[in-house]
C-alpha positions in Angstrom: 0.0 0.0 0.0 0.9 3.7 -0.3 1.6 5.7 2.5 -1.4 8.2 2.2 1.1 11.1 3.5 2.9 11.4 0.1 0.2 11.6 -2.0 -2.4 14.5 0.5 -1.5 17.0 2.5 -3.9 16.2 5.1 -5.3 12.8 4.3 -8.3 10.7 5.6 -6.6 9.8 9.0 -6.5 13.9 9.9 -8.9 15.8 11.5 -8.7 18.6 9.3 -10.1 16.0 6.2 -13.2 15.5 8.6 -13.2 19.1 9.2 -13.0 20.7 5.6 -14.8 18.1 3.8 -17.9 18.8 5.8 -20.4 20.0 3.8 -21.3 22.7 6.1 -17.9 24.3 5.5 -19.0 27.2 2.5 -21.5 28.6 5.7 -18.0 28.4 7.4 -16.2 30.4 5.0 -19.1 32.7 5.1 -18.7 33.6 8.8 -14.6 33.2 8.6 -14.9 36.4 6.0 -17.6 38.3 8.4 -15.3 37.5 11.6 -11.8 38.6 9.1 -13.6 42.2 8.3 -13.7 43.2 11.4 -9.4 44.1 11.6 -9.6 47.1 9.4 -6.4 47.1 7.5 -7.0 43.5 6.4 -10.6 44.7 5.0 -8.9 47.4 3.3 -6.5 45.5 2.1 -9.2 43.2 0.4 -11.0 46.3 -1.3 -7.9 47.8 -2.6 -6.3 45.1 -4.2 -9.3 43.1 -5.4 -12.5 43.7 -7.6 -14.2 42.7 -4.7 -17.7 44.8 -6.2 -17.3 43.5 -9.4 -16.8 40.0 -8.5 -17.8 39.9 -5.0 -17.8 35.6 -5.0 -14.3 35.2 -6.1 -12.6 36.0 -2.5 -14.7 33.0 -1.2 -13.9 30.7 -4.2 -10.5 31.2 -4.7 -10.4 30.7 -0.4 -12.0 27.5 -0.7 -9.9 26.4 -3.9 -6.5 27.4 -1.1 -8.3 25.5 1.3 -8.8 22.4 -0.7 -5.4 22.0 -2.3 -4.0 22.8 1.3 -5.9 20.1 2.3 -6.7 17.1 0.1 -3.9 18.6 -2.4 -0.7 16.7 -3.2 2.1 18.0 -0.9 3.8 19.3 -4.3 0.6 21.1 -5.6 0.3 22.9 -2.0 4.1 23.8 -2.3 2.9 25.3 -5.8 -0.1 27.3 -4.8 1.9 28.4 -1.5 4.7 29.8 -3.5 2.5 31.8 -6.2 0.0 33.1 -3.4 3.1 34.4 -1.3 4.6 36.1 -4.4 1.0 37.7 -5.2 0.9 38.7 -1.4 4.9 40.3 -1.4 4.2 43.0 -4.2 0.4 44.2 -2.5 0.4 46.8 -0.4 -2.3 48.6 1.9 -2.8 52.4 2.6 -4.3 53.5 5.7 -6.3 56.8 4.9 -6.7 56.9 8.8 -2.8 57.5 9.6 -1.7 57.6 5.9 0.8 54.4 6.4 1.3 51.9 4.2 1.3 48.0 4.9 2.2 44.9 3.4 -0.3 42.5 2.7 2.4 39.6 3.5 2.6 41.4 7.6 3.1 38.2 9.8 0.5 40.1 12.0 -2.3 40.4 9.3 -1.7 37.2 7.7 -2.1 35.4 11.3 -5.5 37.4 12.0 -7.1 36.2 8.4 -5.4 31.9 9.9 -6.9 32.5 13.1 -10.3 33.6 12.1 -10.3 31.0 8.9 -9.6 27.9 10.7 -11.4 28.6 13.8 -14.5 30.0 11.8 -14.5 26.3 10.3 -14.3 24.2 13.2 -16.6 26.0 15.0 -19.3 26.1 12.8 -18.6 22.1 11.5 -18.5 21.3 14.8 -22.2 23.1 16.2 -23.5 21.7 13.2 -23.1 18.0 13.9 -19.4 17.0 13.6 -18.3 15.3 16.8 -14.6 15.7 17.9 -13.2 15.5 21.3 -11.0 18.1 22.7 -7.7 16.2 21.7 -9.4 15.8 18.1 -9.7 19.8 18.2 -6.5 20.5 19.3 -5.0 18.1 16.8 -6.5 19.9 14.1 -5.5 23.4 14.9 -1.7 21.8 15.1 -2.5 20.5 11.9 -3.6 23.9 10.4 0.1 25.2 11.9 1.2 23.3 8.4 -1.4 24.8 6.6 -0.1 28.6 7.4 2.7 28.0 6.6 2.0 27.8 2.6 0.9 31.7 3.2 4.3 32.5 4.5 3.8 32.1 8.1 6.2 30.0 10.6 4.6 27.4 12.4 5.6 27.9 15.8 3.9 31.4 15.9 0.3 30.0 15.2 -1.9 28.7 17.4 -1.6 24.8 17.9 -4.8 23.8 20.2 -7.7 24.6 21.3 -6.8 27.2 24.0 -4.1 29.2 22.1 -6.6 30.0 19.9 -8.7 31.0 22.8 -5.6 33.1 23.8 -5.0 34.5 20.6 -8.5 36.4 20.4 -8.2 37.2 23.7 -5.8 39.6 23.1 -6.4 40.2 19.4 -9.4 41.8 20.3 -7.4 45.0 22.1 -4.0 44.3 20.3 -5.6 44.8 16.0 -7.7 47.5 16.3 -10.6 45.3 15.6 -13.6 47.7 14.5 -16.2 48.0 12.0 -15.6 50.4 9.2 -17.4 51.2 6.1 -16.0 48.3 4.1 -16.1 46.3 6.8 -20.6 46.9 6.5 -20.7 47.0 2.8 -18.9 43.1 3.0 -21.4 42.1 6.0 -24.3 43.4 3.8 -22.8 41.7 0.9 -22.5 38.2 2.6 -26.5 38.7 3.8 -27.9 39.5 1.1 -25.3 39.1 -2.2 -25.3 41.0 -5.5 -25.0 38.4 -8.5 -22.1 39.0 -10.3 -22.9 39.4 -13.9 -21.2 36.3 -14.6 -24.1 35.0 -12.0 -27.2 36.9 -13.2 -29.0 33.6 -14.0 -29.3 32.3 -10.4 -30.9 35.4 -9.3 -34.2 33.4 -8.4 -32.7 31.4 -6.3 -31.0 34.3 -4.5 -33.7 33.9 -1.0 -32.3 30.4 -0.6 -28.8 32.4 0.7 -30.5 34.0 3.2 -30.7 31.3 6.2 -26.8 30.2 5.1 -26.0 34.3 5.9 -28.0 34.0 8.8 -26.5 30.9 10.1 -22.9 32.3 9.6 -23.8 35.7 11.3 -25.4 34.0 14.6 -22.4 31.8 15.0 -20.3 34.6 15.3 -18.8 35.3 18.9 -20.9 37.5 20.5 -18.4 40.0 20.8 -18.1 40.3 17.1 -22.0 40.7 16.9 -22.1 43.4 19.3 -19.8 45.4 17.2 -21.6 44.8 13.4 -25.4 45.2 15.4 -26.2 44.0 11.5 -28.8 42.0 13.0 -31.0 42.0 16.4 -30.3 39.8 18.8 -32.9 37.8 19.6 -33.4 35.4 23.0 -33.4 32.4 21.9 -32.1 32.4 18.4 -28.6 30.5 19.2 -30.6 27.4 19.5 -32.5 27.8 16.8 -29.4 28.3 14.9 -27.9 25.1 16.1 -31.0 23.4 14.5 -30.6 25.1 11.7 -27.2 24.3 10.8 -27.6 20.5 11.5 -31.2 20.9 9.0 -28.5 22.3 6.4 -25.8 19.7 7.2 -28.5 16.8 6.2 -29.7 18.7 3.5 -26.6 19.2 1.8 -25.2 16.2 2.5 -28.7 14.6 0.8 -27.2 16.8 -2.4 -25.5 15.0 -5.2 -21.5 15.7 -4.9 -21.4 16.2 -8.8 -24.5 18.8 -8.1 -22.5 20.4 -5.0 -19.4 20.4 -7.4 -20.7 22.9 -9.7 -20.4 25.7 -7.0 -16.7 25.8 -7.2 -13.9 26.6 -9.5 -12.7 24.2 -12.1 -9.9 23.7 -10.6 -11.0 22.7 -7.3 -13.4 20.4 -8.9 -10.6 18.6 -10.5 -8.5 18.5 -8.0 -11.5 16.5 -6.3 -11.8 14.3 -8.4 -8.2 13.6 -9.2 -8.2 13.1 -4.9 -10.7 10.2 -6.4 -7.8 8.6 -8.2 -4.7 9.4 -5.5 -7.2 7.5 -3.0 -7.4 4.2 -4.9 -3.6 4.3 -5.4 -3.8 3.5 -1.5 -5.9 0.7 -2.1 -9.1 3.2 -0.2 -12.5 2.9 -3.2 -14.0 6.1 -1.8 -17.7 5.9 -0.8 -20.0 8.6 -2.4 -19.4 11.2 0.8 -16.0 11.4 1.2 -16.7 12.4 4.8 -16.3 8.9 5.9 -13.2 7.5 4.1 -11.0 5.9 6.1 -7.7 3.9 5.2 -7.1 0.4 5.9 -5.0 -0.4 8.8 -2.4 -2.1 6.7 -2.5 0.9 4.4 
């Protein structure tokens, strides 16, 4: 058999494949960019070095094309993406109209904030929505996700590698980054509750209502403290359960989806890169079941 290692990044004995191939992971990304706008130079940075009006989607696609090839991506096509992302990154920069400074999009500091709120966004909303881990399984992951940051140029022994230095981390990132709502920081919360199609897009406006309960859902999981500075919606007794309810309705509701149907809602390229993960997994001797949730490897491979 072939040592699963060499062939994914994070592979079916990880708890990040459990956590990122959950199909409640696009809400996830949803509330990870909601929970990211709230550090003001990383917002800005997003709206002056991105069409992000013209093509509003893309900053979530391309995030969950990084996330899968990160992820369920050979170790040499994650060295690849890594490399051409931090080389993007290293020429941006970000002007502050407050102070007039300029920063680097590649900062350790702002590239940590946008790991931090990503992989925490995820597992917390995977896990209120049905997945079960135990706190060893969640610290595991975030040491896991210390390998992921470092394809955006971060080291690994300055993220957060369990559950309670992540706990830590917001702690003080809260006081230390100037965390705040700013103009772009609304326009991109009322974006992400109720989207404009891109033109690209135009032919699913109908269907546009169905994104409402997935913005909810990603806006209610949000700490509290992050809620209390957008005030973008009321807070209502009661709702958090509700919202747990909700997100474990959408869970089996997804999951009840076709994966070639759920497919068509990402890039090409992360669709193939899916289904080439199809063909690396049977060079292990694993036949993948339709929901690749559940894969596991042999013992023997």
């Amino acid at each position: 058999m072939v040592d699963t290692r060499k062939l994914i990044v994070h592979g079916p004995e990880t708890v990040s494949w459990r956590v990122v191939l959950d199909p409640l992971m696009m809400i996830a990304g949803v509330r990870a960019l909601m929970l990211q706008a709230l550090q003001p130079t990383t917002m800005r940075g997003v709206w002056q070095n991105s069409d992000f009006l013209a093509e509003p989607l893309d900053r979530l696609f391309n995030t969950a094309n990084f996330v899968a090839v990160t992820t369920v991506g050979t170790p040499e096509q994650a060295d690849e993406l890594g490399a051409r992302v931090r080389g993007v990154h290293r020429r941006l920069r970000i002007k502050d109209p407050d102070t007039g400074r300029t920063h680097r999009v590649d900062d350790p500091e702002l590239l940590l904030w946008v790991h931090c709120a990503e992989v925490s966004s995820y597992l917390e909303l995977v896990e209120r929505g049905g997945l079960r881990l135990t706190p060893a399984e969640r610290d595991r992951y975030f040491d896991e996700q210390r390998h992921t940051a470092t394809y955006v140029g971060l080291h690994a022994d300055e993220v957060p590698g369990s559950a309670a230095e992540m706990a830590e981390y917001f702690r003080t990132a809260r006081t230390g980054l100037d965390l705040r709502v700013i103009p772009e920081s609304r326009a991109t919360m009322r974006f992400l509750l109720w989207p404009k199609m891109p033109r690209k897009l135009r032919f699913l406006a109908p269907l546009k209502p169905l994104w409402v309960p997935a913005g909810l859902l990603a806006y209610y999981t949000l700490p509290r403290w992050a809620r209390e500075m957008y005030r973008a919606l009321p807070e209502v007794p009661g709702v958090q359960p509700l919202i747990t309810v909700g997100l474990r309705v959408a869970r089996f509701v997804i999951l009840a989806v076709p994966p070639e149907i759920r497919a068509r809602a990402f890039k090409p390229e992360t669709r193939a890169l899916m289904a080439d993960l199809h063909v690396r997994l049977a060079r292990c001797g694993v036949r993948p079941r339709r929901n690749l949730l559940h894969v596991r490897v042999p013992p023997n491979a």
